[in-house]
Chimera marker file (.cmm) of the C-alpha trace (Angstrom):
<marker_set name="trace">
<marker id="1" x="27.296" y="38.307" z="153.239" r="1" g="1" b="0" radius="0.5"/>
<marker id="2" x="28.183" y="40.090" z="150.215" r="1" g="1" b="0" radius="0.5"/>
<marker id="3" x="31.626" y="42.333" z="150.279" r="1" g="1" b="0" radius="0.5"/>
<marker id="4" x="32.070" y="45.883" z="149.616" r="1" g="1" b="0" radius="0.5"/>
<marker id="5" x="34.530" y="48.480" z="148.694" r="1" g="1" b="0" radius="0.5"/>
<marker id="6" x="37.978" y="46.748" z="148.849" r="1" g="1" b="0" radius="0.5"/>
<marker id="7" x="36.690" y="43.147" z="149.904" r="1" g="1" b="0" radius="0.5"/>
<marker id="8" x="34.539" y="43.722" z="146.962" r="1" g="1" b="0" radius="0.5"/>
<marker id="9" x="37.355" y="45.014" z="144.237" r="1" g="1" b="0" radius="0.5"/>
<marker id="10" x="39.379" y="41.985" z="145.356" r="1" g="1" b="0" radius="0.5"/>
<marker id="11" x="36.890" y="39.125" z="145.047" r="1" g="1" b="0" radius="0.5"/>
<marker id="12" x="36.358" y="40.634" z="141.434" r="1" g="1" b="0" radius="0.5"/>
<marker id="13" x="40.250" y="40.839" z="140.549" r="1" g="1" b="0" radius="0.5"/>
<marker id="14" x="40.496" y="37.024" z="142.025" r="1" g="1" b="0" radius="0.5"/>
<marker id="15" x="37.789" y="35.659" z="140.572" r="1" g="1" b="0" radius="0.5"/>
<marker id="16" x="39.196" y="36.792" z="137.075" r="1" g="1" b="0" radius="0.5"/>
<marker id="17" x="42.428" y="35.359" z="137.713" r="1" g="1" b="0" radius="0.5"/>
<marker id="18" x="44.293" y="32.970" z="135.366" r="1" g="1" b="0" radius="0.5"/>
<marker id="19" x="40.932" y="33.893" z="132.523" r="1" g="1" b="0" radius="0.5"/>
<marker id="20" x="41.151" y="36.400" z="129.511" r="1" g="1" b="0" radius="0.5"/>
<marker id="21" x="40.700" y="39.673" z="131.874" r="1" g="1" b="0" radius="0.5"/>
<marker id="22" x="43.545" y="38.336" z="134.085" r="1" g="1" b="0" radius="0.5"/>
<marker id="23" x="44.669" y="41.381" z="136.318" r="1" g="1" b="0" radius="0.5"/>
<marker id="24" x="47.477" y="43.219" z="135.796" r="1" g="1" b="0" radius="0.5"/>
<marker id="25" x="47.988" y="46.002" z="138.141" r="1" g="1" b="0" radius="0.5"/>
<marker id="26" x="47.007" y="45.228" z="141.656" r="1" g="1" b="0" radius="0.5"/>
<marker id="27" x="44.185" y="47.524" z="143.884" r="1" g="1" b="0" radius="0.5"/>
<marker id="28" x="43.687" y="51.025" z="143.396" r="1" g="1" b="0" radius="0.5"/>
<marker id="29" x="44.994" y="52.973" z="146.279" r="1" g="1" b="0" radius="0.5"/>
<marker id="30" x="44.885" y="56.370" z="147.384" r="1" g="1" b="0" radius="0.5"/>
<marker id="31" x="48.072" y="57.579" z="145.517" r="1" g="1" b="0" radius="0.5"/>
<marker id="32" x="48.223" y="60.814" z="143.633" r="1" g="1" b="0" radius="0.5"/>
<marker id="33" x="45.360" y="62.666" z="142.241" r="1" g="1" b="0" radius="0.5"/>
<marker id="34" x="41.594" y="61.169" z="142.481" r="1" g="1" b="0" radius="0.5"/>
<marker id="35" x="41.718" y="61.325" z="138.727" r="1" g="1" b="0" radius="0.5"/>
<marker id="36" x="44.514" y="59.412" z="138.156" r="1" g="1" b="0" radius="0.5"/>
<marker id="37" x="44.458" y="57.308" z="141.183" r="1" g="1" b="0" radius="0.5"/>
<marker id="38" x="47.884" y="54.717" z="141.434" r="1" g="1" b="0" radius="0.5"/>
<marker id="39" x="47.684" y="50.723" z="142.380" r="1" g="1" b="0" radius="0.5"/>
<marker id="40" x="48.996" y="49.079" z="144.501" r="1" g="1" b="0" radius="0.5"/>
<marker id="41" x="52.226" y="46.762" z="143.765" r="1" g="1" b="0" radius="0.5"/>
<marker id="42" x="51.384" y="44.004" z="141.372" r="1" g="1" b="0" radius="0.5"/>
<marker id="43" x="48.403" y="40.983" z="141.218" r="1" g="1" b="0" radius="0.5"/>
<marker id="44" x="50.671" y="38.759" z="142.723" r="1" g="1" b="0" radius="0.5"/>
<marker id="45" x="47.920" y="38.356" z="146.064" r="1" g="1" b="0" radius="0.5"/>
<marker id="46" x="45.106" y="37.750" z="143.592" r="1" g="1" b="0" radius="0.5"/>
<marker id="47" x="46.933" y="34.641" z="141.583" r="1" g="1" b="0" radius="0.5"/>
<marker id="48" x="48.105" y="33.273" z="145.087" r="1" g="1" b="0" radius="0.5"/>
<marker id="49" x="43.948" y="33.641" z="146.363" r="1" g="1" b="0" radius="0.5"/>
<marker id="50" x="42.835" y="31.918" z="143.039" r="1" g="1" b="0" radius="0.5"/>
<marker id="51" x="43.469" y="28.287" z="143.848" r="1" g="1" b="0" radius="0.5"/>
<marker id="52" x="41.794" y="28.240" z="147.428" r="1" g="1" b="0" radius="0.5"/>
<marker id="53" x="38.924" y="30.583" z="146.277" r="1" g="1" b="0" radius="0.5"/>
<marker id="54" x="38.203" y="28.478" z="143.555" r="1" g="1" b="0" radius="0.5"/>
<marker id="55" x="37.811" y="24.989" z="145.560" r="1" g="1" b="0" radius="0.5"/>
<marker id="56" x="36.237" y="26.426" z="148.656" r="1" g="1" b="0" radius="0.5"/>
<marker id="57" x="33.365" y="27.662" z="146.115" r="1" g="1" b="0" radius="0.5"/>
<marker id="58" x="34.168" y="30.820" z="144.869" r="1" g="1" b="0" radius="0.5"/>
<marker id="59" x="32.376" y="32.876" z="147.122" r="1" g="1" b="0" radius="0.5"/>
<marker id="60" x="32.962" y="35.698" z="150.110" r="1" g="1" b="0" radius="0.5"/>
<marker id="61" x="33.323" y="33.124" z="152.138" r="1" g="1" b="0" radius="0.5"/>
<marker id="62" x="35.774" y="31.437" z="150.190" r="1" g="1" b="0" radius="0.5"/>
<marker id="63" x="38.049" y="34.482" z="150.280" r="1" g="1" b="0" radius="0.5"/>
<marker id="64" x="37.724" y="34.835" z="153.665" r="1" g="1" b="0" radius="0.5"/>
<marker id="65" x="39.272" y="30.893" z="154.170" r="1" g="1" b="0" radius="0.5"/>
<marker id="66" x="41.594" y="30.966" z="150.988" r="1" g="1" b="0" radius="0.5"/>
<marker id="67" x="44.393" y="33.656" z="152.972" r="1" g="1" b="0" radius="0.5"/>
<marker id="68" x="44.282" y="31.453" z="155.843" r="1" g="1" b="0" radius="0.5"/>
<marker id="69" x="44.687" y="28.171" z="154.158" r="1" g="1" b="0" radius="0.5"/>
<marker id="70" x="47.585" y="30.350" z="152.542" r="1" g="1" b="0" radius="0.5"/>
<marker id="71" x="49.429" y="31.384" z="155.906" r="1" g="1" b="0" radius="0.5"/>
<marker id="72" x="48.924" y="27.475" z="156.901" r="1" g="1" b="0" radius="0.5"/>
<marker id="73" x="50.758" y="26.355" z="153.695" r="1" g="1" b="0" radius="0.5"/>
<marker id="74" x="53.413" y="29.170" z="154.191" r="1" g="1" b="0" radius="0.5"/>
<marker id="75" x="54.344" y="27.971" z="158.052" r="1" g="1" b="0" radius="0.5"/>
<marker id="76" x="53.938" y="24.531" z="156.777" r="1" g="1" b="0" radius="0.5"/>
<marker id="77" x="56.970" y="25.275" z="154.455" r="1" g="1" b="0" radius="0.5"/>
<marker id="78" x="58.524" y="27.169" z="156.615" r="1" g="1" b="0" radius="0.5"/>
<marker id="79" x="58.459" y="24.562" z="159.546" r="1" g="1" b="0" radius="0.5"/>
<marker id="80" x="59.811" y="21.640" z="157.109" r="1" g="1" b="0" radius="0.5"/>
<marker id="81" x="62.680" y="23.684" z="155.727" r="1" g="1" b="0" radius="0.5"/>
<marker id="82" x="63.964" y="24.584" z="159.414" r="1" g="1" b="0" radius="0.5"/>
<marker id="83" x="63.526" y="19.851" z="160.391" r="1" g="1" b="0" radius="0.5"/>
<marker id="84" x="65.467" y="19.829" z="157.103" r="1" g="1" b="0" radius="0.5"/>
<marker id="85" x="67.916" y="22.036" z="158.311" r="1" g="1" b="0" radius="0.5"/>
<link id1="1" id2="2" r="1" g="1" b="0" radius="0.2"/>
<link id1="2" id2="3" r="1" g="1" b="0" radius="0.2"/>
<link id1="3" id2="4" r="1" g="1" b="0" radius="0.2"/>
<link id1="4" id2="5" r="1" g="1" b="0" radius="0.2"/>
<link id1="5" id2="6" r="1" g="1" b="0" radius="0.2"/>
<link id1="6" id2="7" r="1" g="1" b="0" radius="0.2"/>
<link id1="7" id2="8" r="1" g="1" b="0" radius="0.2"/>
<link id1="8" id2="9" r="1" g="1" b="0" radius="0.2"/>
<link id1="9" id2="10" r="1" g="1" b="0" radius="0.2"/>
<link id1="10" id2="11" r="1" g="1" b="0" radius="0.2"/>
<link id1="11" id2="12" r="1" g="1" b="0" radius="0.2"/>
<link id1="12" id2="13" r="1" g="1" b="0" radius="0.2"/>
<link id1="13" id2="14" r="1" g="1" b="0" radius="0.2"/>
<link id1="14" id2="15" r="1" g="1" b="0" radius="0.2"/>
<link id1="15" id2="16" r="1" g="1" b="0" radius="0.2"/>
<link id1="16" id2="17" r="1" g="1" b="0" radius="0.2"/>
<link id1="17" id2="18" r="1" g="1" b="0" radius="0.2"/>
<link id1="18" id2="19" r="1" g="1" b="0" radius="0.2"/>
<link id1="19" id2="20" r="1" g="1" b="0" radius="0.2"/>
<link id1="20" id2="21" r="1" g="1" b="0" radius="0.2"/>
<link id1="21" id2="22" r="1" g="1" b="0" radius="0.2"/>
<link id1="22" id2="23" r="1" g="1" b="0" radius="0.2"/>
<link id1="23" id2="24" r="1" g="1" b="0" radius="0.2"/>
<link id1="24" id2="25" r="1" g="1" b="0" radius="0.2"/>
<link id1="25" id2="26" r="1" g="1" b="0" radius="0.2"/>
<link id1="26" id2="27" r="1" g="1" b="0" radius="0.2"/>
<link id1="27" id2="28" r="1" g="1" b="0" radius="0.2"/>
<link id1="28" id2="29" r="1" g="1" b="0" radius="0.2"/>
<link id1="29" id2="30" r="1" g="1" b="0" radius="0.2"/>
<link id1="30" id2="31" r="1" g="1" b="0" radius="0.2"/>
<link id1="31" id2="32" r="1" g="1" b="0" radius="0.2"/>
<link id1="32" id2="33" r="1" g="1" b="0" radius="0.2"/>
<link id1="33" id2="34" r="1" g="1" b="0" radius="0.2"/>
<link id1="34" id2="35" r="1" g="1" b="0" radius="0.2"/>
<link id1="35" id2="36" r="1" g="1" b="0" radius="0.2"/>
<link id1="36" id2="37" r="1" g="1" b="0" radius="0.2"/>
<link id1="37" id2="38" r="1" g="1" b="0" radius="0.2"/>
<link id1="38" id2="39" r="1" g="1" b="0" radius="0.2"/>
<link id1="39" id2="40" r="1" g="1" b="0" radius="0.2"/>
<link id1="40" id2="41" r="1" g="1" b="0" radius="0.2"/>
<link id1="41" id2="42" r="1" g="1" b="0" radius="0.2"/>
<link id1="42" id2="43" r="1" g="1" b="0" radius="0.2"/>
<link id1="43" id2="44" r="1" g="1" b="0" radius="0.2"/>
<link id1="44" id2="45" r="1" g="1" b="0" radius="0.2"/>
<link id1="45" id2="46" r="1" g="1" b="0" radius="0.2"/>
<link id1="46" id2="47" r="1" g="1" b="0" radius="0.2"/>
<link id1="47" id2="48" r="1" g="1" b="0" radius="0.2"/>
<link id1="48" id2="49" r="1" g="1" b="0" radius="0.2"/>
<link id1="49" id2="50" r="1" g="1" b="0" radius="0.2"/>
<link id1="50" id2="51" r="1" g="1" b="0" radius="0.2"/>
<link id1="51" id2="52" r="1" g="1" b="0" radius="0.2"/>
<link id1="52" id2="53" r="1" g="1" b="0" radius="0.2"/>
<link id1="53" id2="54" r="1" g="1" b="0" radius="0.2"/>
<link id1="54" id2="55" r="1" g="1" b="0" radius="0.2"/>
<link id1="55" id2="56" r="1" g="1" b="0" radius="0.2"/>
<link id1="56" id2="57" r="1" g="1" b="0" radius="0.2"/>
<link id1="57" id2="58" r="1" g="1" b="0" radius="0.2"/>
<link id1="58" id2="59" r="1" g="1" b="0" radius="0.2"/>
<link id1="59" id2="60" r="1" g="1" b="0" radius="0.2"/>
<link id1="60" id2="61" r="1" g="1" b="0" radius="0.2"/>
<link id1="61" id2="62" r="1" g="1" b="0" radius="0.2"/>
<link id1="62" id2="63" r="1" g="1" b="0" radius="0.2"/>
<link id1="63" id2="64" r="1" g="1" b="0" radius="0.2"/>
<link id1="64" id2="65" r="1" g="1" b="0" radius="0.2"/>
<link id1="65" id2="66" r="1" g="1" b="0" radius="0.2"/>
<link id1="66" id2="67" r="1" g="1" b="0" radius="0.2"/>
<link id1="67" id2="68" r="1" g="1" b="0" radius="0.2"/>
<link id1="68" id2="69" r="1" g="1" b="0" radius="0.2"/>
<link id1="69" id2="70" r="1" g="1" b="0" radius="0.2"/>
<link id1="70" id2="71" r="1" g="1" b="0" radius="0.2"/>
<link id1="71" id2="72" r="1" g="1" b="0" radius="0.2"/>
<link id1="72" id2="73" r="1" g="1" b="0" radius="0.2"/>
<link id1="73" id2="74" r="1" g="1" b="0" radius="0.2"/>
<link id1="74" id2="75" r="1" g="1" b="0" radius="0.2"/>
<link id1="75" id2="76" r="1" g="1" b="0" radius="0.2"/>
<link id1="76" id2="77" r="1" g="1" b="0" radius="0.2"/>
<link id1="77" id2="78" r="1" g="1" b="0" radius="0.2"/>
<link id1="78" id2="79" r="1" g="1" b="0" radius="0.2"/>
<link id1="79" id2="80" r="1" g="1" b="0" radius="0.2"/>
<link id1="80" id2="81" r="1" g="1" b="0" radius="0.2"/>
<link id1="81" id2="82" r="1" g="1" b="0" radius="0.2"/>
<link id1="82" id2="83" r="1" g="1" b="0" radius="0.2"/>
<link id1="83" id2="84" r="1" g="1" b="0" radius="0.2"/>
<link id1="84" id2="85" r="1" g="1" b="0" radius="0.2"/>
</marker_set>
């Protein structure tokens, strides 16, 4: 499987992550002109993809898994702050 359009842009801005061409806007989107196109809100998403893309291979696979094993660390958190509670 190899990604395209959006998949695509994002498996390149996460797989530069945390190197010397670290992003620093987030995607392109479909604001203002098609010349001078805006971005979407910060890279934020690609630092927080870089870790799980990274050990599950770096591949589209890999940032297919590393959202999910995201959500299951952010319900994991959420579940032990509400037993601490």
């Amino acid at each position: 499987m190899v990604p395209i359009g959006d998949l695509a842009q994002t498996e390149l801005r996460v797989s530069e992550a945390a190197t010397p061409d670290t992003p620093l806007v987030g995607l392109p989107g479909r604001i203002g002109p098609p010349e001078d196109p805006g971005h979407h809100p910060g890279p934020a998403n690609f630092y927080a993809l870089a870790p799980g893309y990274r050990l599950l291979g770096s591949s589209p696979f890999a940032l297919q898994v590393a959202p999910g094993a995201l959500n299951l660390l952010a319900v994991g958190t959420a579940v032990a702050l509400a037993v601490r509670r």
